[in-house]
C-alpha positions as CSV (number, residue, x, y, z in Angstrom):
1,X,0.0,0.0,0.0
2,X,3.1,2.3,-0.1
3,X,2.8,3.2,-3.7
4,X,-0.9,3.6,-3.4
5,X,-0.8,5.8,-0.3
6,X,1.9,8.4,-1.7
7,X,-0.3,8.7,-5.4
8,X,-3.5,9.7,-2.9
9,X,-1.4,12.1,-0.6
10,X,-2.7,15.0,-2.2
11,X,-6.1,13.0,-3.2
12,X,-9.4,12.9,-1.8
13,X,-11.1,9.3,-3.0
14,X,-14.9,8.8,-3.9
15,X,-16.5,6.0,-4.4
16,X,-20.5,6.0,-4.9
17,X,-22.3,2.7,-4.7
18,X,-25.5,1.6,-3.7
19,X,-24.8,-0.4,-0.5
20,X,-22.7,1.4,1.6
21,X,-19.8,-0.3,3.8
22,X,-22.2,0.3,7.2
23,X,-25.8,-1.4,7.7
24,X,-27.5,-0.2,11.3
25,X,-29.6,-2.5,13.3
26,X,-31.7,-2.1,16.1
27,X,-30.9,-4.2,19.8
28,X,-32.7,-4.0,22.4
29,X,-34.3,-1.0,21.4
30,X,-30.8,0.6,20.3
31,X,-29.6,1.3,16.7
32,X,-26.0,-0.3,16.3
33,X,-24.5,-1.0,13.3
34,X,-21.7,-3.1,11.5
35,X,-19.9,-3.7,8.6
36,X,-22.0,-4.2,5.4
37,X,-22.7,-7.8,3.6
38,X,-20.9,-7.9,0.0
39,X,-18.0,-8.5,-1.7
40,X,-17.6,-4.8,-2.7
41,X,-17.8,-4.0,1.5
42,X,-15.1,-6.4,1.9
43,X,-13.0,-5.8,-1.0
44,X,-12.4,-2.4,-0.8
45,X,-13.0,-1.4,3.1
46,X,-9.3,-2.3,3.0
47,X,-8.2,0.3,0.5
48,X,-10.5,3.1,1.6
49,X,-9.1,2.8,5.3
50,X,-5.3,3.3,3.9
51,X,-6.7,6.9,2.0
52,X,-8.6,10.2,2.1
53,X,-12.2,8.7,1.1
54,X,-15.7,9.4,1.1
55,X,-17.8,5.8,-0.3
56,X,-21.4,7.9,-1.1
57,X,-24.4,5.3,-0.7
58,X,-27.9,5.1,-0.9
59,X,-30.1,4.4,2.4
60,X,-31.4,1.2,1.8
61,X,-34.3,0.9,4.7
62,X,-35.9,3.1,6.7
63,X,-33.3,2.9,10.0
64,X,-30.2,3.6,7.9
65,X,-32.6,6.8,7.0
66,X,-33.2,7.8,10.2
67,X,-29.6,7.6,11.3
68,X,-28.7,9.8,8.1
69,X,-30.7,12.5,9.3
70,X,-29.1,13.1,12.6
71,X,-26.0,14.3,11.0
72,X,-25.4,17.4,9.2
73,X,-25.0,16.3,5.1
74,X,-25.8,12.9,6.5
75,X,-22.1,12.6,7.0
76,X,-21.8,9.0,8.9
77,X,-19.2,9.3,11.4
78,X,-17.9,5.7,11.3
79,X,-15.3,4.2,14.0
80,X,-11.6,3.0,13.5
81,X,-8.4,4.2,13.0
82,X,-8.5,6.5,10.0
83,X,-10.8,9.6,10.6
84,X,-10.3,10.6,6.8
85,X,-12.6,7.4,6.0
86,X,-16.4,8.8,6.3
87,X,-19.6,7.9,4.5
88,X,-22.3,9.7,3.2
89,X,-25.8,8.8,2.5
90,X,-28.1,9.8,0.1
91,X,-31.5,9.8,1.9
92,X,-33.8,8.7,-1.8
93,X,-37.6,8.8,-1.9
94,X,-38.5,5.0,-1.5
95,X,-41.0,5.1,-4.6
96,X,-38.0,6.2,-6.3
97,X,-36.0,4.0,-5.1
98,X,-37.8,1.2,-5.4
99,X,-37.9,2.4,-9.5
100,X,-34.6,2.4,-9.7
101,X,-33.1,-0.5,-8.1
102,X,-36.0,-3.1,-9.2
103,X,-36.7,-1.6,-12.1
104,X,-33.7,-0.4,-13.6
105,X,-30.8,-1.7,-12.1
106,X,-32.0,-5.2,-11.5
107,X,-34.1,-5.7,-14.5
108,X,-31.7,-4.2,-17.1
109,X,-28.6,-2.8,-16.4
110,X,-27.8,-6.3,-14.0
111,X,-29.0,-8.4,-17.1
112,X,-26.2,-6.4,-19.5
113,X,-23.7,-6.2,-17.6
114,X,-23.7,-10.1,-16.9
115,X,-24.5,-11.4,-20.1
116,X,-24.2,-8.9,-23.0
């Protein structure tokens, strides 16, 4: 990571996704959270933590919107080591959404990127 950390010295990283590296969950009445399910989560979490990066996601339920909203620019503080890792949600109209990802993204750009 030598290399990669000296070419993003003067760098700021963003990565937009639809899952974001965080999912929140609620225990005993309390919202916690933990690292995301996925292969993107886990393959890049590693890189992101080594550099200046913001990973841009959409909110995916209706807790992860609610914890948005309590920060200014629903700026995710996360915990960890590197402070110049943060994530920021996009809080999306579920209708919207729901157009978007089922419609769109699973019915035809999923199908083209696969097999076309």
């Amino acid at each position: 990571m030598g290399n990669l950390n000296k070419f993003f010295t003067d760098k700021d990283l963003i990565l937009a996704s639809n899952r974001g590296p965080v999912e929140f969950y609620k225990e005993d009445n309390e919202i916690k959270s933990q690292l995301g399910s996925g292969g993107l989560v886990s393959t890049l979490k590693p890189l992101m933590e080594q550099v200046k990066c913001t990973w841009i996601a959409a909110t995916t339920n209706p807790l992860d919107n609610k914890v948005a909203t309590q920060y200014q620019t629903n700026n995710i503080p996360l915990t960890g080591n590197n402070p110049n890792f943060q994530v920021e949600f996009l809080t999306i109209n579920p209708k919207e959404y729901d157009d978007y990802y089922n419609i769109i993204s699973n019915s035809i750009l999923w199908y083209i990127h696969h097999y076309i």
